[in-house]
C-alpha positions as CSV (number, residue, x, y, z in Angstrom):
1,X,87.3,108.1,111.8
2,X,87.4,111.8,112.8
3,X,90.1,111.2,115.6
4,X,92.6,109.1,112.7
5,X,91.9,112.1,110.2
6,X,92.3,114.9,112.5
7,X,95.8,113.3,113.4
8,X,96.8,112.8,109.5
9,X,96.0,116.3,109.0
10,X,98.3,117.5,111.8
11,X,100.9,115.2,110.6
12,X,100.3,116.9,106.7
13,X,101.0,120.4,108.6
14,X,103.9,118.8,110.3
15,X,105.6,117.5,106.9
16,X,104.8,120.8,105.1
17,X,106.6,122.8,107.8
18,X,109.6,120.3,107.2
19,X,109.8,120.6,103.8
20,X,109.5,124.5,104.1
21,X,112.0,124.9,106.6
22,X,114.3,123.2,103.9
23,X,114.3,126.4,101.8
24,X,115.8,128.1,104.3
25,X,118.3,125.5,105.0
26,X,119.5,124.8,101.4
27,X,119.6,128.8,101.5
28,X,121.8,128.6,104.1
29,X,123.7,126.0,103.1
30,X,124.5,126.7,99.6
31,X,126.5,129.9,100.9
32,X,129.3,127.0,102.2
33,X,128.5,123.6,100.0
34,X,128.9,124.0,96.4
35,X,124.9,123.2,95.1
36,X,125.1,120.3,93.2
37,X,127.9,118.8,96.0
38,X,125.5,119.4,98.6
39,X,122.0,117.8,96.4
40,X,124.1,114.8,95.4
41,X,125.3,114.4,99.6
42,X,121.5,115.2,100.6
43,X,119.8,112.7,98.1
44,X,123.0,109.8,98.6
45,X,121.9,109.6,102.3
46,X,118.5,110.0,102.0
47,X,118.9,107.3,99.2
48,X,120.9,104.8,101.9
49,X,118.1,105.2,104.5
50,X,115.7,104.2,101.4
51,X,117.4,101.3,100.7
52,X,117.7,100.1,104.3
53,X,114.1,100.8,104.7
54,X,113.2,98.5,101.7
55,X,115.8,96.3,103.2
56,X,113.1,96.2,106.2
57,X,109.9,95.8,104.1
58,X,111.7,93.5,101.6
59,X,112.5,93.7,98.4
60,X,109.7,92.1,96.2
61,X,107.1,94.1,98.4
62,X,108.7,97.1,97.4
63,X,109.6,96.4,93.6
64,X,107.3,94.2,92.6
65,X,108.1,91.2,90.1
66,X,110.9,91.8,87.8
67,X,110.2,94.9,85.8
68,X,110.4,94.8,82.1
69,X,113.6,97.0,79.8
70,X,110.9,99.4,79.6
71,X,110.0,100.6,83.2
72,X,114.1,100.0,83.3
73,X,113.9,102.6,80.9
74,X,111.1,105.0,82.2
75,X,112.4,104.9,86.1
76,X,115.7,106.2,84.6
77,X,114.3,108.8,82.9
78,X,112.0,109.8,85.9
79,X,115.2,110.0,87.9
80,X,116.9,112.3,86.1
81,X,114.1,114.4,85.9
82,X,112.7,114.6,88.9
83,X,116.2,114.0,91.3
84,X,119.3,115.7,88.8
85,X,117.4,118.1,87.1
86,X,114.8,119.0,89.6
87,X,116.3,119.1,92.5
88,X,119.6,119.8,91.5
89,X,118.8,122.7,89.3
90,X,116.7,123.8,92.7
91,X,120.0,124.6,94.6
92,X,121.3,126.1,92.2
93,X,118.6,128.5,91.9
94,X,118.6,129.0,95.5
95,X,122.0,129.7,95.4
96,X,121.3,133.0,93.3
97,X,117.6,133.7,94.1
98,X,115.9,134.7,97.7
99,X,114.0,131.7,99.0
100,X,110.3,133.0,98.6
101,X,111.2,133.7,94.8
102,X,112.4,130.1,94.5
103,X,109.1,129.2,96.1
104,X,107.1,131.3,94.1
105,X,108.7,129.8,90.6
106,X,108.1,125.9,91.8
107,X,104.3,126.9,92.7
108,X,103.8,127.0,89.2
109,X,105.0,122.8,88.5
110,X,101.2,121.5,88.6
111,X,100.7,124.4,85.5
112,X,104.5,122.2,83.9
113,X,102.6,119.1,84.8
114,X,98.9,120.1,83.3
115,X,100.3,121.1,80.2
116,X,103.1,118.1,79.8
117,X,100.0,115.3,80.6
118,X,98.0,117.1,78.0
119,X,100.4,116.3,75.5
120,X,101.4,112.6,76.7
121,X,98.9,111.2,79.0
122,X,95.7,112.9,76.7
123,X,94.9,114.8,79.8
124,X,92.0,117.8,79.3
125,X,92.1,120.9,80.7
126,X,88.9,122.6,81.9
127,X,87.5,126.8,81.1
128,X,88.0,127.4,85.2
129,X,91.8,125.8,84.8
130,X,92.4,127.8,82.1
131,X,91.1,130.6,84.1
132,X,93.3,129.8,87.2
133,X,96.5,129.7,85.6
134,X,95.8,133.3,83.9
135,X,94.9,134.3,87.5
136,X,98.6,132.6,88.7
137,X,100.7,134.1,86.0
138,X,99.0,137.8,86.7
139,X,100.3,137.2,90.4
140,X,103.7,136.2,89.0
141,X,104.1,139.4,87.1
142,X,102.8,141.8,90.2
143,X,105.7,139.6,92.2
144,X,108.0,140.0,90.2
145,X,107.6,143.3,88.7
146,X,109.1,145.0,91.3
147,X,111.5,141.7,92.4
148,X,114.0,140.8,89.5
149,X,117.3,142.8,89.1
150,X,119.9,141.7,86.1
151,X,122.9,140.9,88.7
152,X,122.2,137.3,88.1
153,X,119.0,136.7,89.1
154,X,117.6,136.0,85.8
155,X,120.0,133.1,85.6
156,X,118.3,131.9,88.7
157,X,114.8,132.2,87.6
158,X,115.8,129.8,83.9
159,X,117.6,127.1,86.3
160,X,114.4,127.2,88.7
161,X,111.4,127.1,86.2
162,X,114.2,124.2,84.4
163,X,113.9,122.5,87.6
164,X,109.9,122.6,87.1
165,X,110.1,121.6,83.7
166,X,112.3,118.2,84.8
167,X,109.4,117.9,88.5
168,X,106.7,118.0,85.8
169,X,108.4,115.3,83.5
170,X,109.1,113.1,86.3
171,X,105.7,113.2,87.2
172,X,104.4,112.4,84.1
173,X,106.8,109.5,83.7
174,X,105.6,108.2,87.2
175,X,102.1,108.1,85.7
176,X,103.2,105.9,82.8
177,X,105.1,103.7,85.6
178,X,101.9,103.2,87.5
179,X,99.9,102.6,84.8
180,X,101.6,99.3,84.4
181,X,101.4,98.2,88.6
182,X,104.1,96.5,90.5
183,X,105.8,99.0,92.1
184,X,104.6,100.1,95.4
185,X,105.3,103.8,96.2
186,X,108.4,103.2,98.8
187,X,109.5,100.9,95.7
188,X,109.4,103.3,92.7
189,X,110.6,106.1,94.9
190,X,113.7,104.4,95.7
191,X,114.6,103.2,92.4
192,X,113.7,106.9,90.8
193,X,116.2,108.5,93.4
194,X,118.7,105.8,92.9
195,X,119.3,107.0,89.3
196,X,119.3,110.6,90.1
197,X,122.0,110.1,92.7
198,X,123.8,108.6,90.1
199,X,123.0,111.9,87.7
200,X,124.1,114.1,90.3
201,X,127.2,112.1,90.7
202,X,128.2,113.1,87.3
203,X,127.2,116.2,86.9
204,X,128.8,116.7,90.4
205,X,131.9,115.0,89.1
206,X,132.0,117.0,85.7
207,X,131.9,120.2,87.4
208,X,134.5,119.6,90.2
209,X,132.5,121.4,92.5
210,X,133.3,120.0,95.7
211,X,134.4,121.6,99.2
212,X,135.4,120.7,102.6
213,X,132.0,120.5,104.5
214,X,131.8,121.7,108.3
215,X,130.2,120.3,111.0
216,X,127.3,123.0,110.3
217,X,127.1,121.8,106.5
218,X,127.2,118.0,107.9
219,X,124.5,118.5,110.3
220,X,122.5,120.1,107.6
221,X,123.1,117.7,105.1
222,X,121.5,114.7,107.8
223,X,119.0,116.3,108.9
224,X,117.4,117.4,105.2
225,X,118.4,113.4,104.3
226,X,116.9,111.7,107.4
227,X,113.9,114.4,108.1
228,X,113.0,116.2,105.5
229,X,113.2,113.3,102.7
230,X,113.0,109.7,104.3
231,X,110.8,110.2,107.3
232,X,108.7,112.8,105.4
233,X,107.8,110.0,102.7
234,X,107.3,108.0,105.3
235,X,105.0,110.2,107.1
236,X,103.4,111.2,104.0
237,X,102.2,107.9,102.7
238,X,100.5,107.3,106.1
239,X,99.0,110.4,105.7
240,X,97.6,109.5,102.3
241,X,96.0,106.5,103.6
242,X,93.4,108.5,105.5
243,X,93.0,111.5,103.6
244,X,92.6,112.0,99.5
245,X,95.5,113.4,97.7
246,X,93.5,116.4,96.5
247,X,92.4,117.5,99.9
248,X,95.8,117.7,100.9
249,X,96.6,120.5,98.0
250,X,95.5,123.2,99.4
251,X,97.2,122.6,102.8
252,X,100.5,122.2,100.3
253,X,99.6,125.8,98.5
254,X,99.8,127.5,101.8
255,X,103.7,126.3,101.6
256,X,104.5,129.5,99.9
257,X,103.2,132.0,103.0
258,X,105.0,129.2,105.5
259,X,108.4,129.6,103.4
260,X,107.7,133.3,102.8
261,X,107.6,133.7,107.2
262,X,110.2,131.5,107.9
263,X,112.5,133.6,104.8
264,X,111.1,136.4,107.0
265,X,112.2,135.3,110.5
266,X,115.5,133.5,109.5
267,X,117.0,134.6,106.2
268,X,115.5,138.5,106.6
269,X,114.1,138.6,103.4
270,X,111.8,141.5,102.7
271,X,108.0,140.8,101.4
272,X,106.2,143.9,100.2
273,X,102.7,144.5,99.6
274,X,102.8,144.3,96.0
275,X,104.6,140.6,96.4
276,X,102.3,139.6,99.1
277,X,99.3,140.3,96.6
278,X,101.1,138.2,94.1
279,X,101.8,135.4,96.2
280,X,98.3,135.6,97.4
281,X,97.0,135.6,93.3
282,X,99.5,132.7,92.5
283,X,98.7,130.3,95.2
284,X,94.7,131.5,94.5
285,X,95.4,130.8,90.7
286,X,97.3,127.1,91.2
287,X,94.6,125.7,93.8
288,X,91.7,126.6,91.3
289,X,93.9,124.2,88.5
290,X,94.4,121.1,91.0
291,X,90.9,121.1,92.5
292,X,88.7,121.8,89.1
293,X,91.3,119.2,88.0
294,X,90.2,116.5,90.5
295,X,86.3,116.4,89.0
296,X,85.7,113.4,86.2
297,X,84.5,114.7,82.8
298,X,81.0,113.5,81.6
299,X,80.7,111.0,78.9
300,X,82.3,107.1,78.6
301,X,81.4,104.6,81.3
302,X,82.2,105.3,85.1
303,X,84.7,102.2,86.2
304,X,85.1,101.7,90.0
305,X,88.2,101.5,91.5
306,X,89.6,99.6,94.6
307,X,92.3,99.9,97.1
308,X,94.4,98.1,95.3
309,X,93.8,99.0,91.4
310,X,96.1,101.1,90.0
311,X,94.9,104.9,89.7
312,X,96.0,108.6,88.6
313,X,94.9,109.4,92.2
314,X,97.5,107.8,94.0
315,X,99.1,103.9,94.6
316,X,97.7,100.8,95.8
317,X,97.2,101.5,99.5
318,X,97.4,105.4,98.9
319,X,93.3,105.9,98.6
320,X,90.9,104.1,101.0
321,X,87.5,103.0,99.4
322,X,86.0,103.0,95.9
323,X,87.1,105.5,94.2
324,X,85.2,106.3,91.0
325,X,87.2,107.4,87.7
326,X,86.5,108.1,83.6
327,X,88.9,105.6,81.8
328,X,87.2,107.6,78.4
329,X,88.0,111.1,78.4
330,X,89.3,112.3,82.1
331,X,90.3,115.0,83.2
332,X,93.9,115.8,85.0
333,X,94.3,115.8,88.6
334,X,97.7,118.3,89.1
335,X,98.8,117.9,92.3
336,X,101.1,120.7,93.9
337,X,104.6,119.3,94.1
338,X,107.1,121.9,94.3
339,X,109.7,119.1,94.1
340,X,109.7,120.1,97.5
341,X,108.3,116.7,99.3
342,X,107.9,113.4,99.0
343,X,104.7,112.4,97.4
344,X,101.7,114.1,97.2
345,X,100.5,111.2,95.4
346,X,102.4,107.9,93.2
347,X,101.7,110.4,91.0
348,X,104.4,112.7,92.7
349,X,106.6,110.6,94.5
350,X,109.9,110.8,95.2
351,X,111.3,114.4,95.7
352,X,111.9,116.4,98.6
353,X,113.1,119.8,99.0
């Protein structure tokens, strides 16, 4: 229905402006909350609304039947990855790097995530991929030629592109998660951030990097908790039930120019020309992976799929209608998921910047 999709799209712009203005938030923020203090505050409450939430929808909805030691195993691991690593590693690269360079780094996670599901999900890459990510690394180096000083910024970049290295994990993980069924996506993102928060607990604890938090810092702290994490997943798993993951990546993509203006307007970071063009390259260079991505490879039978059959694309109730897929040789759909967001698809849920 035209009138249902032109709403989920405006809702998609609404939840990408949310999770951009959370750069400039955490930006903010991290000048009074120690980083991994204020992550393990944000995802804690984020986590309690979760939990009431599932409370709500109940329990065996959300989980599913009793999961076996190893999804025990795998959701643990995801939750590290994608909740202490990611996003912990994220504020602390925020806390040394401008916002737009933070952005620019986490544009390149579908390139972490292509390359990881090569290597554990068997995943091929395509010539016009290929292409695409020389096209995004050229942008990176005409951004950042001009960009990086030695006054700790370098240190920023390594815990940022870490912080892609444990989104791009955590996706993968997910995929091995879905594969077996069960969990519905409010389920498995609940249980993912539950062990993260208690990752960031420890490394929070092991650090002693706490601080007395203001009412600024508190206000901050609920709003990126309650907004930009719970209600966005909310939001963003109705959006996916009337538009396709992949058509949504490009809308995500344009995250870096909405970060790069509100950096602009709030944080008065300067953009020049040269950065501009490699923004422009990167974002041109990332799109070209995910959608190439999306086609299915020739050869092997063609299986169709229904609402509620597992899939790469996205959870049971996340794709309306058949939706045909190789189950020979297939090639990877990378979504954009700057661990910035809840889920673009199963495939990427959990995260929010």
């Amino acid at each position: 229905m035209p009138g249902r999709r032109g709403t989920a799209y405006a809702v998609a712009l609404l939840v990408t402006l949310l999770w951009s203005s959370s750069f400039v938030l955490i930006k903010q923020g991290v000048q009074e909350i120690p980083p991994l203090y204020f992550a393990t505050l944000r995802y804690a409450l984020a986590f309690a609304v979760l939990l009431a939430v599932t409370a709500v929808a109940g329990p065996r909805r959300a989980f599913g039947p009793r999961p076996g030691r190893r999804n025990l195993g795998l959701v643990a691991v995801a939750g590290l990855a994608g909740y202490t690593v990611a996003q912990g590693f994220q504020y602390v690269g925020l806390y040394y790097l401008p916002a737009v360079t933070t952005s620019l780094i986490l544009d390149f996670n579908p390139l972490f995530v292509l390359a990881l599901g090569m290597v554990a999900l068997d995943e091929r890459v395509s010539g016009a991929q290929l292409a695409g990510m020389g096209v995004a690394f050229i942008g990176a180096w005409a951004y950042f030629s001009e960009q990086l000083s030695w006054n700790g910024q370098w240190f920023g970049v390594l815990v940022v592109a870490a912080s892609g290295a444990g989104w791009a994990v955590y996706v993968v993980v997910v995929r091995m998660i879905q594969k077996s069924g069960g969990m519905s996506s409010l389920g498995l993102t609940t249980a993912t951030m539950g062990a993260g928060v208690a990752g960031m607990v420890a490394l929070t604890a092991a650090s002693g990097a706490y601080a007395p938090v203001g009412a600024y810092g508190v206000e901050v702290v609920a709003w990126l908790a309650v907004a930009n994490t719970a209600l966005a997943f909310l939001l963003w798993n109705w959006v996916l039930k009337a538009i396709p993951a992949y058509e949504l990546t490009v809308l995500q993509d344009l995250m870096t120019v909405e970060i790069a203006l509100f950096a602009l307007a709030f944080l008065g970071e300067v953009i020049t020309p040269l950065m501009a063009l490699g923004i422009a390259l990167v974002i041109a260079g990332v799109a070209v992976v995910q959608l190439k991505g999306r086609k299915k490879a020739p050869g092997g039978p063609v299986k169709k799929l229904t609402q509620s059959s597992p899939s790469s694309v996205g959870s049971s109730g996340s794709q309306q209608g058949p939706l045909k897929v190789n189950p020979g040789r297939r090639r990877v759909m990378v979504l954009q998921t700057k661990s910035v967001g809840v889920p673009l698809s199963n495939a990427s849920a959990g995260a929010a910047i």
